[in-house]
C-alpha distance (Angstrom), angle and dihedral (degrees) to the residues before:
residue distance angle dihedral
X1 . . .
X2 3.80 . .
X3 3.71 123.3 .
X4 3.91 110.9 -129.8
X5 4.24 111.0 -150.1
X6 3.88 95.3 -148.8
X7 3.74 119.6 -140.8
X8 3.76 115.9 -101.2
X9 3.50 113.7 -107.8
X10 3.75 99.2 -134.4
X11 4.07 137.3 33.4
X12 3.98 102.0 -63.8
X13 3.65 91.2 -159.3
X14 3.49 97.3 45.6
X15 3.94 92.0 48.0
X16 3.88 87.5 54.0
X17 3.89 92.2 52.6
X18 3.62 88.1 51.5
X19 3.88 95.4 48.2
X20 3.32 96.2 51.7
X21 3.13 101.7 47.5
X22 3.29 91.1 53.7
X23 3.24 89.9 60.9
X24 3.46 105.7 51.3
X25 3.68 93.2 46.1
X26 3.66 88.3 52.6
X27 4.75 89.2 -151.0
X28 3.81 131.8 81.0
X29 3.96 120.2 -81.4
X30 3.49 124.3 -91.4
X31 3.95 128.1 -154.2
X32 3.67 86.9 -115.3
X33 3.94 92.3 49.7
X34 3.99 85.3 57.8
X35 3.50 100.2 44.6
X36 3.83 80.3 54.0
X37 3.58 91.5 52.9
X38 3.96 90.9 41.3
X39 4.15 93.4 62.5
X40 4.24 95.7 24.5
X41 4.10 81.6 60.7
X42 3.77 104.2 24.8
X43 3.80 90.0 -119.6
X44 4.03 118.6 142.5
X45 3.77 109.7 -117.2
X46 3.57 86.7 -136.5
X47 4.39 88.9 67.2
X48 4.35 82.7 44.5
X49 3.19 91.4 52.5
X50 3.76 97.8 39.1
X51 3.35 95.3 50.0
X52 4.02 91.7 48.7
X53 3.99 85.4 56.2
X54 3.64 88.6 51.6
X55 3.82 90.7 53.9
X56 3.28 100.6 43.2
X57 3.81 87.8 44.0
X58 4.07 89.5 62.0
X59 4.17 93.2 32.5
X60 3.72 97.2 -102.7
X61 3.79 90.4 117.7
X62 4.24 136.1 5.1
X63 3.71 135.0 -143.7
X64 3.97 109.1 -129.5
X65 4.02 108.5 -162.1
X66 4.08 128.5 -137.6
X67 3.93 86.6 -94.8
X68 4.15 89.1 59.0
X69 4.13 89.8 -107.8
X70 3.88 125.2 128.7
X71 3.29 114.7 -120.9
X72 4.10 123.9 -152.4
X73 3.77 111.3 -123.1
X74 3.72 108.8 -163.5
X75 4.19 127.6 171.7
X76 3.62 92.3 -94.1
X77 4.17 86.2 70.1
X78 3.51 97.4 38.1
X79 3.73 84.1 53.9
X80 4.05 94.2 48.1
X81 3.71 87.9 51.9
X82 3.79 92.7 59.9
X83 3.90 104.1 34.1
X84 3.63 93.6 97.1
X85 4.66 94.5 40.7
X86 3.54 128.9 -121.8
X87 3.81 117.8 39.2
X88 4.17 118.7 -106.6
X89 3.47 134.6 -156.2
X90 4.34 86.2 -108.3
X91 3.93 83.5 63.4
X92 3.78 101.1 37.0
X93 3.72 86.1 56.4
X94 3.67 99.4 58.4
X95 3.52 86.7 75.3
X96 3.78 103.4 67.3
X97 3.83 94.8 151.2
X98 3.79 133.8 78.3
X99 4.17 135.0 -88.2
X100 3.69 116.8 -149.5
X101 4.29 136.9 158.9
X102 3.86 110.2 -64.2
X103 4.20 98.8 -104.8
C-alpha cells in the first residue's frame, strides 16, 4: 500500500510567515500587520488573506471581529470575496478585527 502526502490546502509559506509572526509578536493580527507583511515580503494580500480563509476554513486559524466575537469563515465567503478579482481597500476594510491560531 502506498502512502499518498496530500497537498496542503493553503500557501505553506505564507502560513509559516503568519505563524511566526505570531509568535514573535506574541497579539492577534491586524489588517495593517498583513498589509505590512504583504509589501515587507512581496506577497499579494489577496494570497494572505486567502490562505487565512483557508485556515480558518479547516480550524488551523480564526477570524476574531471588532466586537471580540469569532466569526465562521466558510467557502461560500472566501468565494464572495473574490467574485469580482483582485482585492481593494473597500474589501480589505471589512475586516477591521484580528486573526490569530485556533486555541
Amino acid at each position: 500500500m502506498q502512502d499518498y502526502q496530500l497537498e496542503p490546502l493553503w500557501d505553506e509559506g505564507i502560513s509559516s510567515l503568519l505563524y511566526g509572526e505570531y509568535e514573535r509578536l506574541q497579539k492577534p493580527l491586524s489588517m495593517d500587520d498583513l498589509r505590512g507583511y504583504a509589501n515587507e515580503h512581496a506577497v499579494r494580500i489577496g494570497d494572505i488573506l486567502e490562505t487565512l480563509f483557508l485556515m480558518g476554513i479547516y480550524g488551523s486559524w480564526q477570524y476574531i471581529d471588532e466586537k471580540g466575537v469569532e466569526q465562521k469563515l466558510d467557502e461560500d465567503a472566501l468565494n464572495a470575496l473574490y467574485a469580482k478579482g483582485r482585492l481593494s481597500d473597500e474589501d480589505l476594510n471589512a475586516f477591521p478585527g484580528l486573526w490569530q491560531p485556533a486555541e
